[in-house]
C-alpha positions in Angstrom: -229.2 68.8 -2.3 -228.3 68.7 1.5 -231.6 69.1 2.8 -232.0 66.0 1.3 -229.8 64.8 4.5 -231.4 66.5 7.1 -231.3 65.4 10.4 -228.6 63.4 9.7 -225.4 63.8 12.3 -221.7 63.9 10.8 -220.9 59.7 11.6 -224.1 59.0 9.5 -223.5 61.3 6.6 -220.1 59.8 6.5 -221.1 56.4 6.8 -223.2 57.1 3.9 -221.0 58.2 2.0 -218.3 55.5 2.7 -220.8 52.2 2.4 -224.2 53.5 0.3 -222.1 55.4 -2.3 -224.5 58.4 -1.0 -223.4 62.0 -2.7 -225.3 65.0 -1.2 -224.2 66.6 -4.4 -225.8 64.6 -6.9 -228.5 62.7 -5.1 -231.7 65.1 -6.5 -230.3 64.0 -9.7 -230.0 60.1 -8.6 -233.6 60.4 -7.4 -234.8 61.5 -10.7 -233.5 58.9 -12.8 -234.9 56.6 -10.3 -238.3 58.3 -10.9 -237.8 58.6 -14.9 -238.0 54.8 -15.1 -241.3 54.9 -14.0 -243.3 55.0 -17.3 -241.3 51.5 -17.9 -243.4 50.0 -16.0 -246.8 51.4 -16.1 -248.3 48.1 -15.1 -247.4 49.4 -11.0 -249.6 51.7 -9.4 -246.7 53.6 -8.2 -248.5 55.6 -5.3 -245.6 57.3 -4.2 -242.7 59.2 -6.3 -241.4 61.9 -3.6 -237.7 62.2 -3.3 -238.0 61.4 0.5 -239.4 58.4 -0.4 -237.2 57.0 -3.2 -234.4 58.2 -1.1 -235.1 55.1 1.6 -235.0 52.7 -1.7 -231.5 54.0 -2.9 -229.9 53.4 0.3 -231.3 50.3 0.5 -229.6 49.9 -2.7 -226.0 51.4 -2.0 -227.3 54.2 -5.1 -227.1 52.0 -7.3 -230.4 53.4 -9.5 -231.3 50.4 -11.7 -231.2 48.4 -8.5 -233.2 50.8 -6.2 -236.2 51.0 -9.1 -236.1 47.3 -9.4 -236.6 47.1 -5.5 -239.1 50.2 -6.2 -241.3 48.3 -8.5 -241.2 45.2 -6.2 -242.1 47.4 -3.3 -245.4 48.1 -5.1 -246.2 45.5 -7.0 -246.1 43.6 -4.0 -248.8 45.4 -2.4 -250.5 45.2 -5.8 -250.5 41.2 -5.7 -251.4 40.8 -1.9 -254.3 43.6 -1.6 -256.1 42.0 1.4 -252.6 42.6 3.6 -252.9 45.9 2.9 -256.4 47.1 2.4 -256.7 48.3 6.3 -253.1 48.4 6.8 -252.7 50.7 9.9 -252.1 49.7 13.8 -255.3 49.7 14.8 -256.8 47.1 12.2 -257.8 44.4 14.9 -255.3 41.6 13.6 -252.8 44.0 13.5 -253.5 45.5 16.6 -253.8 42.2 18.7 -250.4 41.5 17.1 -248.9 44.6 18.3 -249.9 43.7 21.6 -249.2 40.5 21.9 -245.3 41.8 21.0 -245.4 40.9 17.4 -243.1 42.6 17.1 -240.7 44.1 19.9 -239.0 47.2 19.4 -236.6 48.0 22.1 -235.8 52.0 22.3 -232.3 52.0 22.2 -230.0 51.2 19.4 -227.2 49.0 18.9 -223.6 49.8 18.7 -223.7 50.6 15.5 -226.9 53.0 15.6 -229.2 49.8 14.6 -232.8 49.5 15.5 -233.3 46.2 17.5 -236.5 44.0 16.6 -237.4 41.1 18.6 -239.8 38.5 18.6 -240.8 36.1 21.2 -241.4 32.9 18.9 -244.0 31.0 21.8 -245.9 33.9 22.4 -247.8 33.2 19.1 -251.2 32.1 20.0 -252.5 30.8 16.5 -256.3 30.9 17.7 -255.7 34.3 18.3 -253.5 35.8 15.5 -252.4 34.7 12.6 -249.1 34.4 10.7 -250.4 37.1 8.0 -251.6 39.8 10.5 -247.9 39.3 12.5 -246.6 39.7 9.1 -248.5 42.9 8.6 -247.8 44.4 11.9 -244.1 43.1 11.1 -244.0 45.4 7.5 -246.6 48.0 9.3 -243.8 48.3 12.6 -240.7 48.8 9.5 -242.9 51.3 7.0 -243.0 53.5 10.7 -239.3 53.1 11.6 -237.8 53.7 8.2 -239.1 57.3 8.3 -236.4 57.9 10.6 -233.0 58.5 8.3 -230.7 57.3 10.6 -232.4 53.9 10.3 -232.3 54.1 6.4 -228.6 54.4 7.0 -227.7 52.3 9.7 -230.2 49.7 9.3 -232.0 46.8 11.5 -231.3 43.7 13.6 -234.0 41.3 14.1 -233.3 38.7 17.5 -235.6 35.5 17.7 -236.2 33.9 20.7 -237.5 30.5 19.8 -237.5 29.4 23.4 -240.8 26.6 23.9 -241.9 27.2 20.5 -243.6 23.8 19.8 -243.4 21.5 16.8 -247.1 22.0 16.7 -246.7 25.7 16.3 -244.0 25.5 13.6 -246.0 22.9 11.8 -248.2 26.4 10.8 -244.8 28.0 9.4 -246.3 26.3 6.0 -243.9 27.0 2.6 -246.4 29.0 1.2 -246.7 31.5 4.1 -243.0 31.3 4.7 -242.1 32.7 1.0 -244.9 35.7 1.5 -242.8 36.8 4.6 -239.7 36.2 2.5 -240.8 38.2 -0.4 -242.3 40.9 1.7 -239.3 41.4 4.1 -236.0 40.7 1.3 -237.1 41.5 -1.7 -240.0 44.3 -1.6 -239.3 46.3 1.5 -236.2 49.0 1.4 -234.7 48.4 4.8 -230.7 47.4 5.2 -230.9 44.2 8.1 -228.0 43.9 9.3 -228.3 40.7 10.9 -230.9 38.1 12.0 -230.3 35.8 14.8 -231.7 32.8 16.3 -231.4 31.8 19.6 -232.6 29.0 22.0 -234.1 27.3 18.7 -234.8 23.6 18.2 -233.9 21.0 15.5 -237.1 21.4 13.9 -236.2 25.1 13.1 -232.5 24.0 11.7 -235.0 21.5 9.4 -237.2 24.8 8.4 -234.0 26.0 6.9 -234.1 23.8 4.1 -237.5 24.5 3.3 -237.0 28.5 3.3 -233.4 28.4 1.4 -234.4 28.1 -2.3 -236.5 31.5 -1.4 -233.1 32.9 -0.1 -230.4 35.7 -1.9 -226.8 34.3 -1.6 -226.2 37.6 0.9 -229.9 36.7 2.4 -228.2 33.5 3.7 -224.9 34.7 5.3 -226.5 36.8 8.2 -229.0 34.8 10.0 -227.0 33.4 12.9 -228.1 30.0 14.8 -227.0 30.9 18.4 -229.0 27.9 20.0 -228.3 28.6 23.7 -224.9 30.3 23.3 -225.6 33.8 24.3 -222.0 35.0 24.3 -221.8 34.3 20.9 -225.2 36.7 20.0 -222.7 39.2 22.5 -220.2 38.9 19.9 -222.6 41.1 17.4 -224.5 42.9 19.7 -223.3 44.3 22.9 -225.0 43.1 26.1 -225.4 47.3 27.5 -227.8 47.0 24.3 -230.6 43.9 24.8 -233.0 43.0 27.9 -232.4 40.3 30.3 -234.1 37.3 28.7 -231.2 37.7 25.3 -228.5 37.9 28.7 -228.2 41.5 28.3 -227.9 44.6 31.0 -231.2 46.2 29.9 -234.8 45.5 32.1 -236.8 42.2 30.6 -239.1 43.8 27.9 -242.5 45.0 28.3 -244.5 43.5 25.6 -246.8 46.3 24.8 -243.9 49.2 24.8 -244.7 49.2 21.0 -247.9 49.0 20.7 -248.8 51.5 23.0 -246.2 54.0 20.4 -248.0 53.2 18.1 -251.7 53.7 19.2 -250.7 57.0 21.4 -250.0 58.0 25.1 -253.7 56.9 25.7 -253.4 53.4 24.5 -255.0 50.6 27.3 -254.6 47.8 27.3 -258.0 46.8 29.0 -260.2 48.8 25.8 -260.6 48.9 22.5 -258.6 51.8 20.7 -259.3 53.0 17.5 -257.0 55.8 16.7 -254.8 55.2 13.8 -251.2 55.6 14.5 -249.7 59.2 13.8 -246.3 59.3 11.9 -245.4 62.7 13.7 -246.2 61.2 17.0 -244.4 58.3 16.4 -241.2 60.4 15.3 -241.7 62.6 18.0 -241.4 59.9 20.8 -238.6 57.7 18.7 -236.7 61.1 18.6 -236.9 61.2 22.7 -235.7 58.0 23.2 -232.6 56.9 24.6 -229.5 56.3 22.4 -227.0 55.1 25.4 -225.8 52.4 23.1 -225.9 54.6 19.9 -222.1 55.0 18.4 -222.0 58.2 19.8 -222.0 56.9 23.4 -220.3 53.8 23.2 -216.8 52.9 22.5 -215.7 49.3 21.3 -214.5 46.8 23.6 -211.8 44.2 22.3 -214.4 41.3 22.4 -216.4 43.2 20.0 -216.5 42.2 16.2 -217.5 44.4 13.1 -220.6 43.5 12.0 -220.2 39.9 9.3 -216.5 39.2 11.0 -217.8 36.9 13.7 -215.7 32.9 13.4 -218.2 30.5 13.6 -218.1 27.5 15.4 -220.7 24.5 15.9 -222.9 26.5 17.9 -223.0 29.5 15.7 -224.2 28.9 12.2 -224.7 31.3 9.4 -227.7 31.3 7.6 -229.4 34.4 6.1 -228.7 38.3 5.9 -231.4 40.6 3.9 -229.8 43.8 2.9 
């Protein structure tokens, strides 16, 4: 079923073939078994069944069908267990929207060098008397739920970049277990999006100490890709090329405007100054992700001998392992 791969270039078809065990030939099949197991649960309200959509959650899954339903189910029985989150889940909820604006989170228009979306979030700029941790979370899984409609991005996946520069104690004393595991749950195990990495940088010691409060949440593979960089930004260069981040991660790129995705989100007409109420558009969205620039997709970059293939990097002192979702 090719059309099943549509809008997919050569390099991605390939790479799905090579690392997500994708086969164009039998993937209507794969989808239906996928859907078959349905009834085996009937305790899920599953609200979606299309083959585009269980697509995303078998290559989150590398194909493998028991796997992707299991991730299926979660997906929704997620929702099911944290209605509020989602009752008026679109960007122009006010906590959501305030989140978007306030860069919660960033999405930066180019890709990596390996065709992966970049997410970033500027750690101080939460304001906790004016948004809180659920309503970043939801503009978080409301941000990915957008992006993932774009099959490249099922393919080649994410990387989320933290800046924890000033980020108080007093702030992360809100980063409470309880609201930690909901992000946890909602980002590893419910969500079918392939993160490739997530890395720390400028962090404190009392973000090493939230480590151990967050680990007995974490997958084995959820724990070998976050990356503590602290303030060694040639070791973040390692993973992702400097031609591909803004100027406060020491990259080549113009600092980030804060409201770049937000104002994607909302439309062309988005202000800042007034209150907008128009829900988000999936076509718009794809229509302006589809024009933006791809300088540092694979296509236009070649690899430099400092470069290292995504999960090869040597750590040192200043460049700890900690958590990968996939």
């Amino acid at each position: 079923m090719t059309h099943l791969q549509a809008g997919l270039c050569p390099e991605t078809k390939e790479k799905a073939r090579l690392e997500l065990n994708e086969n164009p030939d039998t993937l209507h099949q794969d989808i239906q078994q996928v859907r078959d197991m349905v009834i085996t649960r009937p305790d899920i309200g599953f609200l979606r069944t299309d083959d585009a959509f269980i697509l995303r959650f078998l290559r989150a899954r590398k194909c493998n069908q028991m796997e992707t339903f299991k991730l299926l189910a979660q997906y929704f029985h997620y929702r099911q267990q944290n209605l509020d989150m989602f009752k008026s889940f679109k960007a122009d909820d006010p906590g959501i929207k305030r989140a978007l604006m306030d860069g919660f989170p960033g999405v930066l228009e180019n890709l990596d060098q390996y065709g992966r979306k970049i997410l970033i979030l500027f750690a101080s700029n939460w304001d906790q008397s004016r948004n809180s941790f659920v309503d970043i979370l939801r503009a978080i899984l409301l941000s990915l739920e957008v992006l993932i409609e774009d099959p490249e991005l099922q393919i080649n996946g994410f990387i989320l970049i933290i800046d924890w520069s000033n980020f108080s104690f007093k702030q992360a004393s809100k980063l409470t277990p309880t609201i930690l595991k909901l992000a946890i749950e909602g980002l590893q195990d419910s969500f079918p999006a392939r993160f490739g990495g997530i890395h720390f940088v400028n962090q404190p010691w009392y973000i090493h100490a939230l480590y151990t409060i967050i680990k007995p949440f974490l997958k084995d593979k959820t724990r070998k890709r976050i990356f503590l960089h602290g303030n060694n930004l040639n070791s973040l260069h390692q993973l992702i090329f400097p031609e591909c981040l803004p100027s406060e991660f020491g990259g080549t790129l113009p600092p980030y405007d804060m409201g770049t995705w937000a104002r994607t989100l909302l439309g062309p007409d988005y202000n800042d100054e007034t209150e907008y109420t128009h829900t988000y558009n999936a076509l718009h969205v794809k229509q302006v992700m589809g024009n933006t620039e791809r300088d540092c997709s694979p296509k236009h970059m070649t690899r430099s001998q400092s470069a290292v293939e995504p999960g090869t990097l040597k750590h040192d002192e200043n460049t700890q392992p900690l958590l990968a979702l996939d």
